[in-house]
N, C-alpha and C positions, 0 to 999 in steps of 0.2 A: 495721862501722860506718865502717871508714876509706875503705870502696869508694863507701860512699853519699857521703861529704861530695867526694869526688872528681869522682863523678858529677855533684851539686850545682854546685860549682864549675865545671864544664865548660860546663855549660849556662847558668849565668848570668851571667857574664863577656862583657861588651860597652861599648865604650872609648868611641864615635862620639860627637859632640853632633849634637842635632839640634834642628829649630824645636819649639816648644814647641806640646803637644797641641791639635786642634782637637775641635771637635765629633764623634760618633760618628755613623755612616751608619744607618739605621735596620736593616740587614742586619747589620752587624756587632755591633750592640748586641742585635739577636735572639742572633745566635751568642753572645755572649759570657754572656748570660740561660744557653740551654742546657750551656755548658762551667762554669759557677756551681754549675748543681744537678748534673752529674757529678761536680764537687772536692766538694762536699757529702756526698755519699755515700762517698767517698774519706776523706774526716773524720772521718765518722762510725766507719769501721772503724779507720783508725789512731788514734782515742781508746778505741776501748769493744773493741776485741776481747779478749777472754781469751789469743790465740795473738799472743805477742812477736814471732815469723816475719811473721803477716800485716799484723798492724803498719805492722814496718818495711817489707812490699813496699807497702802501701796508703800509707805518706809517700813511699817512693820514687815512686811514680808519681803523687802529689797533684805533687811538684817538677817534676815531666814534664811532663804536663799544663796545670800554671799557667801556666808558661814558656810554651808552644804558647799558650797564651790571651792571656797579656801579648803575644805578636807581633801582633795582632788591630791595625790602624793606629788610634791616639788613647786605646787603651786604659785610658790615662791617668783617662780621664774616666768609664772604670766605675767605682761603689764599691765592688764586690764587698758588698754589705751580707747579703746573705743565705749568706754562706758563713761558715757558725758553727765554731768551731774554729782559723779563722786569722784574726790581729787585724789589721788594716787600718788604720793610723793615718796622717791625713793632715799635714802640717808645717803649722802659720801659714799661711805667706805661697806655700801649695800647691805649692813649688817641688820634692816631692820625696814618697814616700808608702814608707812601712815594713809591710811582709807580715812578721808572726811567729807562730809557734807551736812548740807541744813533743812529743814522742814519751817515751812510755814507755817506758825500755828494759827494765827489770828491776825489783824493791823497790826497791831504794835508786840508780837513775839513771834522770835525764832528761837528753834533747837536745832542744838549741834549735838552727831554721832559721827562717831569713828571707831577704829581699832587699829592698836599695833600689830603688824605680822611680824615675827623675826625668820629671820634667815634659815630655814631646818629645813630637813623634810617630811617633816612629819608637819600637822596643825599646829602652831603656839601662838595662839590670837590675847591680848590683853585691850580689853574696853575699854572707851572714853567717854564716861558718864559726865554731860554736861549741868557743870552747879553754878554756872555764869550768875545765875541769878543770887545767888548766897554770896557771891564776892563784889557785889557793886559798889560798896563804901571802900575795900583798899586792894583794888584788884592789883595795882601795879607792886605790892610787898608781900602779896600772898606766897607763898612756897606750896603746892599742892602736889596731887597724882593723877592716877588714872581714874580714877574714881572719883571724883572732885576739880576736873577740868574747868578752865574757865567758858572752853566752848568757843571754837572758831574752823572756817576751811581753811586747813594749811596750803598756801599756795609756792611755798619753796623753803629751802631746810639747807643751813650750812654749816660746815663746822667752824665752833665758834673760839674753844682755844681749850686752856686749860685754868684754873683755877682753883688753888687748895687744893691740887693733887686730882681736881676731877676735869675730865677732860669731859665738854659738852657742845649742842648743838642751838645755833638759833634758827626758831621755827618762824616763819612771817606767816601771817594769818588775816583773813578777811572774815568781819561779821557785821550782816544786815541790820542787827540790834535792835533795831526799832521804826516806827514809819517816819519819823524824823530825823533821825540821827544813823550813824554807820560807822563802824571803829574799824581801824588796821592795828595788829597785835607784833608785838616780836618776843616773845615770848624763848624762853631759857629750858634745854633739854637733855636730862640725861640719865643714865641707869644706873641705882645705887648699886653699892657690893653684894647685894643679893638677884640682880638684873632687874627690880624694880623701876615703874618709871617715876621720872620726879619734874616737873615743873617749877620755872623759877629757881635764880638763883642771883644774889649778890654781885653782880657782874658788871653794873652801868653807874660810872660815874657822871652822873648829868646833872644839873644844876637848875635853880627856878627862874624865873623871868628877873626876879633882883638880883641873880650871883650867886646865891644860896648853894653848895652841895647836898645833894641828894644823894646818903650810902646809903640808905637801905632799899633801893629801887631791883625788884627781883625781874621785871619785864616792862617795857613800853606798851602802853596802852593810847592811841588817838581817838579821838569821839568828837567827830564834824558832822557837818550836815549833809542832810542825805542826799540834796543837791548838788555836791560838789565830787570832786574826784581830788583824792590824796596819794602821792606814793611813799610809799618804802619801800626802799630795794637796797640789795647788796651791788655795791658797783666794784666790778673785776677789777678793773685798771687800776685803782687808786686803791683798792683792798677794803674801802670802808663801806658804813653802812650808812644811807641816807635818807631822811624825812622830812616832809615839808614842815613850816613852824606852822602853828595855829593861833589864832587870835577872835577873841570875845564881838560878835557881831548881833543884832537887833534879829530874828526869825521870824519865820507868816506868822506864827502864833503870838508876835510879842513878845516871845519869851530871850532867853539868851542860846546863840550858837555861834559853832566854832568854824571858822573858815581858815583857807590858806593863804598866806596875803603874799606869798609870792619868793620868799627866801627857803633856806634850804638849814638843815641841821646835817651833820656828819659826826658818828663813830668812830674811832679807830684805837684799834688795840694796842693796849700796852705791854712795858713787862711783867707787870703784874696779874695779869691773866685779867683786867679787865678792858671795857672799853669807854672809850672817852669824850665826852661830848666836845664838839668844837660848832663853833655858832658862827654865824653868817656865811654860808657858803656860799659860792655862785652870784649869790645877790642880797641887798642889803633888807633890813628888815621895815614897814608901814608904822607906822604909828597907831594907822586907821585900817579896818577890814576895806577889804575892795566891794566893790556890787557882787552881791552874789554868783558866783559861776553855773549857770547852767546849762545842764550837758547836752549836746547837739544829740540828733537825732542817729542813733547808730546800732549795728546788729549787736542783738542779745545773744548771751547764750542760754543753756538749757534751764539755768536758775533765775533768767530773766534778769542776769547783769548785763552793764554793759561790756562788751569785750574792747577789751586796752591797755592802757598800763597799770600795774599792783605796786 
């Protein structure tokens, strides 16, 4: 595993700035059609194969590949929309687009890869070497980079405000984590003075189950059970951002996990460039977990989730 993320690294790594994308040549937007449905079929194997080996050669070479595609001049301006398996999310104000997805390694682990592309025309890809595993004891106060990502697919990306002069974005994220458990991330993003990236940032003022403030929370972190279905979304109409609460329930193994019992938390931005937790939304809070919710029978998609709400 350590050889892949090396490899990754090697190949994505490029400093330049350059003018920002133009238009695609109709040549090169042919090619870049045909290199779509190769990494597709590349996807297809590193999600569904039964053999852990072919897997990981099929992501090793989906990283290969992409890269050789992303050099294609304005590349920028393909959406990749037909390459299922890797999420493609574009920033606001298009200054910049995030490629993520995950590898199965074993039961109980996943890796996450991605890269930033920014806006040029020329290639400027910067890597997202997953260190998920080196932040398990304070993932939600860590401050990190590209290099030391916590590791998740970004499945949508807003702007989140300003703060201390840094105007940044929140990333929502999904990751399988484990054969028992599964987290949604919201996660804090933005480009220091030198266009570095920077994960996490000082932004959430949210509070413990006594009352408690919590200021040093740089991202929300959920970790429920793998049976269940949790959302976080940003909701338009009301401007804020929304999560289910969690509460401490009995697991098959005996052990402890986290379920939704049915209330809602909401965000909302302040003047101070953070956001604010407000508690009970929509409906009141259990005392008790409910029965565990498990999810009806429904289509997957290419990574064998279910398809629905995030």
């Amino acid at each position: 595993m350590k050889s892949l993320f090396s490899f990754f690294l090697s190949l994505l790594c490029t400093a330049a700035l350059f003018s920002q994308a133009g238009p695609l040549s109709p040549a090169d937007n042919s090619n870049l059609q045909k290199a779509e449905s190769d990494l597709l079929q590349l996807s297809y194997i590193m999600h569904t194969d039964s053999s852990d080996e072919a897997r990981f050669l099929a992501c090793k070479s989906l990283i290969k590949d992409l890269v050789e595609a992303l050099k294609t001049p304005n590349s920028f301006n393909f959406d990749f929309s037909g390459l299922e398996g890797v999420k493609v999310m574009m920033a606001p104000d298009s200054s910049f687009r995030f490629f993520t997805w995950e590898l199965h390694v074993n039961r109980d682990e996943y890796r996450h890869y991605g890269a930033i592309q920014y806006n040029s025309s020329a290639l400027k890809l910067m890597p997202l070497i997953d260190r998920g595993d080196q932040l398990r004891q304070n993932p939600e106060t860590a401050i990190t980079s590209n290099t030391d990502w916590l590791g998740y697919v970004i499945y949508n990306i807003i702007p989140g405000g300003t703060y201390q002069g840094k105007p940044y974005y929140f990333l929502f994220g999904y990751n399988r984590h484990a054969a028992l458990s599964r987290q949604k991330v919201l996660d804090v993003f933005y480009l220091d003075p030198a266009g570095k990236p920077v994960f996490g940032l000082p932004v959430f003022a949210v509070y413990t189950p006594e009352g408690h403030l919590l200021e040093d929370h740089t991202r929300l972190v959920l970790e429920y059970s793998a049976e269940a279905n949790v959302a976080m979304r940003f909701e338009p109409e009301s401007k804020r951002i929304i999560y289910e609460n969690l509460i401490i329930a009995q697991g098959p193994d005996g052990g402890p996990i986290s379920l939704p019992d049915g209330s809602y938390h909401a965000l909302e931005y302040g003047t101070d460039g953070r956001w604010h937790e407000i508690s009970k939304v929509f409906n009141h809070k259990y005392e008790k977990a409910p029965v565990e919710r498990v999810l009806p029978e429904e289509k997957k998609d290419i990574m064998g989730r279910p398809k629905g709400r995030l």
